[in-house]
GULUM-506893 format. One line per field, with one value per residue (C-alpha): x negated, y, z. Coordinates in steps of 0.05 Angstrom, whole numbers. Example, Ala and Ser with C-alpha at 12.3 -4.5 7.8 and 13.67 -1.06 7.14 Angstrom:
// residues 2
px: [-246 / -273]
py: [-90 / -21]
pz: [156 / 143]
END
This chain:
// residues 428
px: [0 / -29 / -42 / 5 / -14 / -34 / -96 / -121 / -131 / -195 / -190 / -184 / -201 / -226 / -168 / -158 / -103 / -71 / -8 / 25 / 96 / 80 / 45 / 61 / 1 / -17 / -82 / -74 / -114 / -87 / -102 / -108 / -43 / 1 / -46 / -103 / -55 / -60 / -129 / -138 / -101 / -144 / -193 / -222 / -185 / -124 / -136 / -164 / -118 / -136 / -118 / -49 / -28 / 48 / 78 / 136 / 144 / 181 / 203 / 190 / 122 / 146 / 187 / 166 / 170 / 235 / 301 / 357 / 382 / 333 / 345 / 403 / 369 / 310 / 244 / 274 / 271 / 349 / 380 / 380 / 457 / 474 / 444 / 466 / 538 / 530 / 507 / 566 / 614 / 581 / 581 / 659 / 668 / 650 / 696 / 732 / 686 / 642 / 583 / 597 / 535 / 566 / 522 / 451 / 393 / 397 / 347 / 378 / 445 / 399 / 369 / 434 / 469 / 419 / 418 / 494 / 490 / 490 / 453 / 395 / 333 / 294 / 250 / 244 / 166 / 146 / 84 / 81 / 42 / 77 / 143 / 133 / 111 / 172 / 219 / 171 / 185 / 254 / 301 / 285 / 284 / 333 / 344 / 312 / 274 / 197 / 156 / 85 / 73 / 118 / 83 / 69 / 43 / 4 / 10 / -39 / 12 / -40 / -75 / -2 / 9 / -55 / -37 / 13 / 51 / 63 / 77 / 148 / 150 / 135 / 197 / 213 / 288 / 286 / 373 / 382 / 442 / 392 / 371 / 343 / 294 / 265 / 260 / 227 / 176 / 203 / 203 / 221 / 190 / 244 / 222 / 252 / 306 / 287 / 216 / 189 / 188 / 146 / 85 / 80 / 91 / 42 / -22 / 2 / -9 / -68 / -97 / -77 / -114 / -170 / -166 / -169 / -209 / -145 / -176 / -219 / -174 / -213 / -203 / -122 / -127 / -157 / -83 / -30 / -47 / -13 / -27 / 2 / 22 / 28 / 98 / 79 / 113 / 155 / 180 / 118 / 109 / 178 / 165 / 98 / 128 / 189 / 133 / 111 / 181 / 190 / 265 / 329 / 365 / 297 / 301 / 370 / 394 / 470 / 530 / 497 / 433 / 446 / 500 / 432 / 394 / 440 / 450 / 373 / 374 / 422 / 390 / 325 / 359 / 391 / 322 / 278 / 339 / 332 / 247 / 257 / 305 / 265 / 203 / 240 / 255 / 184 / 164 / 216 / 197 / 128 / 151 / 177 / 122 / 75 / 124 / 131 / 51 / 45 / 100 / 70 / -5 / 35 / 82 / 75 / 15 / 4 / -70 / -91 / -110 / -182 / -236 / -241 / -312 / -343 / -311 / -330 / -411 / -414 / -472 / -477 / -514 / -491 / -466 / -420 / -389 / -378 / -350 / -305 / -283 / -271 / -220 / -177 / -183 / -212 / -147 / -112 / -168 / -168 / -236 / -287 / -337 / -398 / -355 / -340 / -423 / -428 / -388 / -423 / -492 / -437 / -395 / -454 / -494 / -429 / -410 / -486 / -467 / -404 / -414 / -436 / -482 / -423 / -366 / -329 / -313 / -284 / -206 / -228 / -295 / -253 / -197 / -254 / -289 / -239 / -213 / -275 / -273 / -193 / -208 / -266 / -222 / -164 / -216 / -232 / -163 / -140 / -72 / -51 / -26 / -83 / -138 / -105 / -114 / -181 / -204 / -183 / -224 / -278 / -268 / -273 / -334 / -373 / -346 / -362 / -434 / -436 / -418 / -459 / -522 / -517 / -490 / -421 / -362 / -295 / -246 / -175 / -122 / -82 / -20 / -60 / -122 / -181 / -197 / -266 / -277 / -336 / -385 / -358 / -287 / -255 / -231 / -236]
py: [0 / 71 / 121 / 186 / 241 / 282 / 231 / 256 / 327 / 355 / 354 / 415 / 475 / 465 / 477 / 463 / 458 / 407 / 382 / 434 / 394 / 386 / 448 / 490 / 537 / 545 / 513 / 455 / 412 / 356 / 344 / 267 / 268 / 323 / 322 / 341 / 403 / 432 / 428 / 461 / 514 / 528 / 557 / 620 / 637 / 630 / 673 / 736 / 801 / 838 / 788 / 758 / 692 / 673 / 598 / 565 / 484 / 451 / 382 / 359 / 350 / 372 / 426 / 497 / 560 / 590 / 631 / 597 / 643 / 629 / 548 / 574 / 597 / 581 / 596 / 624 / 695 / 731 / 774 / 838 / 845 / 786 / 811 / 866 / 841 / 788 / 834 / 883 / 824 / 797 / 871 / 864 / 799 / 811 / 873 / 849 / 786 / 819 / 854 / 920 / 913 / 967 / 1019 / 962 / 968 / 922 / 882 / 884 / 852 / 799 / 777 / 773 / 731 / 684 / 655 / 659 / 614 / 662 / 657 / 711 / 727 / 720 / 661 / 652 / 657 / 642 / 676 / 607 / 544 / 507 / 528 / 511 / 452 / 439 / 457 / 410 / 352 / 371 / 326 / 258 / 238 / 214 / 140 / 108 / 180 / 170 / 231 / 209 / 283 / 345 / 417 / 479 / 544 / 599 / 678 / 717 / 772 / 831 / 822 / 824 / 889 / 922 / 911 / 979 / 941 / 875 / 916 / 912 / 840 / 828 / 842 / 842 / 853 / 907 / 892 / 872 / 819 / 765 / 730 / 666 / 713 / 742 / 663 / 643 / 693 / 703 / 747 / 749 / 749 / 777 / 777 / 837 / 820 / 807 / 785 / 717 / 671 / 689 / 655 / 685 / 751 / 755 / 717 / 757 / 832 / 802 / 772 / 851 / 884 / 839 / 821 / 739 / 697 / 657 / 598 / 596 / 557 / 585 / 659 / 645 / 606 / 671 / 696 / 635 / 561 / 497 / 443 / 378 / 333 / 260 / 235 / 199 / 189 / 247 / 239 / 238 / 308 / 330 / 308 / 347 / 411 / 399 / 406 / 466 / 501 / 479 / 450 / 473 / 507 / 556 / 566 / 566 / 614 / 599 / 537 / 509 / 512 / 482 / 429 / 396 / 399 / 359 / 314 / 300 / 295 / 241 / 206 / 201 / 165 / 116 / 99 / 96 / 51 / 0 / -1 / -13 / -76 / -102 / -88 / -130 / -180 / -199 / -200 / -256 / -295 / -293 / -316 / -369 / -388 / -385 / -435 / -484 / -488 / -502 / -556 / -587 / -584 / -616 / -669 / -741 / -774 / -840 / -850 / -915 / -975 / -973 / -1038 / -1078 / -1094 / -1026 / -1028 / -1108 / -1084 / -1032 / -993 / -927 / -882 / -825 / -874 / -916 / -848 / -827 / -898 / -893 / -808 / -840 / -895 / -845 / -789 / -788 / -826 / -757 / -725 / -655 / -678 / -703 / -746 / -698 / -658 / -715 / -738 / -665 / -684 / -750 / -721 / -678 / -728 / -768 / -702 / -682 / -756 / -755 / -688 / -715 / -792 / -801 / -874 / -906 / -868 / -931 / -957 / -896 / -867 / -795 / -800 / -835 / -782 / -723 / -756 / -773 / -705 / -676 / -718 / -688 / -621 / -628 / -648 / -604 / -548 / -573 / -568 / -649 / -667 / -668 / -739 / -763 / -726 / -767 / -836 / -814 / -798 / -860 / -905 / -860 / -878 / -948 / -943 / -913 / -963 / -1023 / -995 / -986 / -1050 / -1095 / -1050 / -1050 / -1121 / -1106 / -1141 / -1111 / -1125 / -1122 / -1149 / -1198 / -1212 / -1215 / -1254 / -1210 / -1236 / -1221 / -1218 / -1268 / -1249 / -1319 / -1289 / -1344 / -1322 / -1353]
pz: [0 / -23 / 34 / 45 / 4 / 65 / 83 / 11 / 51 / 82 / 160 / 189 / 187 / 118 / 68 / -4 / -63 / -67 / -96 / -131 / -126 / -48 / -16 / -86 / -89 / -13 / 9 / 61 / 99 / 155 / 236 / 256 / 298 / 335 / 402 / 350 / 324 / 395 / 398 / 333 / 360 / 410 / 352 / 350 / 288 / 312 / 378 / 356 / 385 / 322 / 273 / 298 / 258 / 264 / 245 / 214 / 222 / 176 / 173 / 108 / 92 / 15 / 26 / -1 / 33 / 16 / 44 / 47 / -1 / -49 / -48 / -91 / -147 / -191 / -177 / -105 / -135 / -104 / -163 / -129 / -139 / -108 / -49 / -37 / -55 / -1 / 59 / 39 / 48 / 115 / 155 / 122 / 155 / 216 / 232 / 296 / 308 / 363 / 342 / 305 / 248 / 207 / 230 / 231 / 194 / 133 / 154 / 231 / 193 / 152 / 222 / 263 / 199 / 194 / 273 / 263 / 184 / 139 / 78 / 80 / 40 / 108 / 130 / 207 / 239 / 309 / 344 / 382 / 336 / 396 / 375 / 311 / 318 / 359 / 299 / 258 / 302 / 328 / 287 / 269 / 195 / 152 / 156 / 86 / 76 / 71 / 93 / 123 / 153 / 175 / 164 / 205 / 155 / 189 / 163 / 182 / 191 / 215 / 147 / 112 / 142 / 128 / 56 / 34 / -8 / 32 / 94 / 84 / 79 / 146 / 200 / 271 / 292 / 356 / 364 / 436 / 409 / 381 / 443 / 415 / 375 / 436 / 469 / 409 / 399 / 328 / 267 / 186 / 123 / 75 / -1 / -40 / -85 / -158 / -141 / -149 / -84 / -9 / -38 / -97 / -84 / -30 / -75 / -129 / -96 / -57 / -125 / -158 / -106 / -115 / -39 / -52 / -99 / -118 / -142 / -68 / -24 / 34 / 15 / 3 / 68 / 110 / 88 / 82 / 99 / 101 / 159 / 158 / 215 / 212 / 223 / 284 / 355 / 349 / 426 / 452 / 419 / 448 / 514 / 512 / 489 / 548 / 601 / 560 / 571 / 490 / 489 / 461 / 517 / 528 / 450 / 437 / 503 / 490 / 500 / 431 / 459 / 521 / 490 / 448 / 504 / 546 / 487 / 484 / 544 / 543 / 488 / 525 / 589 / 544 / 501 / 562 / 588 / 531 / 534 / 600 / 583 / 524 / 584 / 629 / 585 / 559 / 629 / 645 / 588 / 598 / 673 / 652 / 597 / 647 / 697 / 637 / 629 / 701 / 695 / 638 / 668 / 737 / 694 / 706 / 664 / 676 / 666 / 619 / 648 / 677 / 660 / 729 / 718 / 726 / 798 / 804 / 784 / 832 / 797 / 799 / 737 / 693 / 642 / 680 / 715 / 639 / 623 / 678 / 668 / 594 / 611 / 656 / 616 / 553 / 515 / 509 / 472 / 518 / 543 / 502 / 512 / 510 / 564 / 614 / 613 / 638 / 699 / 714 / 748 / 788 / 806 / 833 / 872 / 905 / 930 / 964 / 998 / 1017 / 1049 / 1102 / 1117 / 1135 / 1101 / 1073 / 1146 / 1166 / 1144 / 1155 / 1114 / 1067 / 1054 / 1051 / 999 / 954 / 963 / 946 / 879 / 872 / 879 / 830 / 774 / 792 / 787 / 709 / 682 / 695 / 704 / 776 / 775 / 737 / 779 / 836 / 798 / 777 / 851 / 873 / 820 / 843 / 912 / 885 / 842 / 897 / 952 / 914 / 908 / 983 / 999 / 943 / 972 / 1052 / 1034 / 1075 / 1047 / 1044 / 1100 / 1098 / 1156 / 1134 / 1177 / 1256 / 1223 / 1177 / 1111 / 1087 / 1003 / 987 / 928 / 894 / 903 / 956 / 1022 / 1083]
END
């Protein structure tokens, strides 16, 4: 699968030109994920008192820079008389609906229209890159949509202003009735009717007054610039930017405002409620995983039968230990042969740690050692059931030795009378 477009970008802050039909002719560049945004923020460049840079994040990592007025045409240049036409029928409109704008600047009117949905030539700005990034990141996408990144563009708006004839483009309502303005440190572009689209006309007059190199992405970018985001654990971002004082009902100071902050809110109990289920639920099942391995290690194995004559012979070496690990365990195939020889010279130092001289007379010394052989093959992954078999035969081995060596027969009671086992097998 190809990458995004946006990993084709130079990491910022080094900007170039990229895809016309993307960023159109505004030079871009991308960060590595939304944390890395903040911390290009923190830039020199972007802190400077005498050369103030405002945002706008956008959603879309395709989407142009245009009015919502001039999505309706071609080109996003307004015919002047439609325009004017439609702010003459808004300040109309709202005669009797609260605010009186009849007496408002033009641009005052444009402003309080477009928090309120009316189509204007303005685009909104933020003096915040936090806030815009918020607005990048605020709704979730589409469902089917692909778009790897969402955008934030950065105007350098003191260097807009110190140009005569882009002075106008840049405005800042002063009407005490636009609240959420004021919360979100915002402010317009407006593009005069009958001129070409934002970008445009601002390379254009910069490109006139031979203040850019427009085919230097790096002089454009000291002006306009494009940064994308990658599309990437959007609540995460949110959550950040709620600590920050970032969420709709700071943003949006009104009943709208605070109705889709309670709804987020909402929508955040009932996700972390169903991470927490799917949490709980892996846990359980790797509970009872974990029970059924311990079952299955504990289950019933009934060892194969084990050759009488290495017990009858009584000797004791490396091999016949092996011989004997073999015929208990090895039919399964969980422990090779090469591993059980490695437990023979073990075997036979911890039984000469463990007997005592006359061990095989005594219960106690009895019970220790075999335990000792027990919790030696417990402690290498055998069966619980079969370690016990396998102690036992251990027990055996090493009795049998005893015996043949200090030339002690074994006794066992027999009704009141003892029997004693003869080397020719008869008893008396």
């Amino acid at each position: 699968m190809a990458d995004p477009y946006f990993r084709s970008l130079p990491l910022f802050p080094t900007y170039t030109i990229g895809d016309v039909e993307i960023d159109g002719l505004v030079p871009a560049c991308r960060v590595e994920s939304w944390e890395a945004f903040i911390e290009a923020m923190r830039s020199p460049n972007h802190n400077k008192a005498k050369g103030e840079i405002v945002y706008r994040g956008q959603a879309g990592h395709n989407w142009h820079l245009s009015s919502t007025l001039g999505r309706l045409f071609d080109g996003g240049a307004v015919p002047a008389e439609h325009q004017a036409n439609l702010l003459n029928q808004f300040r109309l409109a709202m005669r009797g609906r609260g605010l009186d704008v009849s007496n408002l600047d033009e641009h005052e009117v444009w402003a309080f229209g477009q928090h309120h949905g009316l189509r204007t030539p303005l685009i909104d700005w933020t003096k915040s890159p936090y806030v815009a990034l918020f607005f990048a990141f605020d709704e979730p996408d589409l469902e089917g949509l692909v778009n790897a990144s969402r955008a934030v563009f950065c105007l350098n708006m003191t260097a807009i202003r110190a140009d005569e004839s882009l002075s106008e483009i840049i405005f800042e309502p002063t009407h005490h009735e636009n609240a959420r303005l004021v919360n979100q440190a915002g402010l317009f572009t407006i593009t005069p009717s009958g001129r070409d689209n934002l970008v445009s006309a601002i390379l254009n007059e910069l490109t006139e007054n031979e203040v850019i190199d427009p085919s230097d992405p790096m002089d454009v970018a000291r002006f306009l610039a494009k940064i994308h985001i990658p599309n990437e654990h959007r609540v995460e971002c949110l959550n950040t930017l709620r600590k920050m004082n970032i969420h709709h009902a700071n943003l949006f100071p009104d009943p709208g405002g605070a109705s889709k902050y309670c709804n987020d809110w909402l929508a955040r109990v009932i996700e972390e409620e169903r991470r927490g289920e799917l949490e709980s639920q892996a846990l359980e099942q790797q509970r009872l995983q974990t029970q059924a391995e311990v079952q299955e290690r504990q289950r019933e194995v009934v060892p194969a039968p084990l050759d009488p004559h290495l017990i009858e012979d009584g000797e004791i070496s490396a091999d016949v230990i092996t011989e004997l690990l073999q015929n208990t365990l090895g039919q399964s195939g969980e422990f090779p042969a090469e591993l059980l020889a490695g437990w023979a010279p073990k075997i036979i130092n911890l039984y000469e740690r463990t007997a005592g001289a006359d061990w095989p007379e005594r219960d106690a010394a009895r019970a220790n050692l075999k335990l000792e052989f027990r919790k030696f093959l417990l402690s290498n992954s055998v069966n619980r059931s079969v370690a016990e078999t396998c102690a036992l035969h251990l027990l055996d081995l090493f009795e049998s030795n005893w015996r043949k060596s200090n030339q002690r027969p074994r006794q066992q009671k027999w009704g009141d009378f003892f029997k004693v086992s003869e080397p020719s097998g008869d008893a008396t």
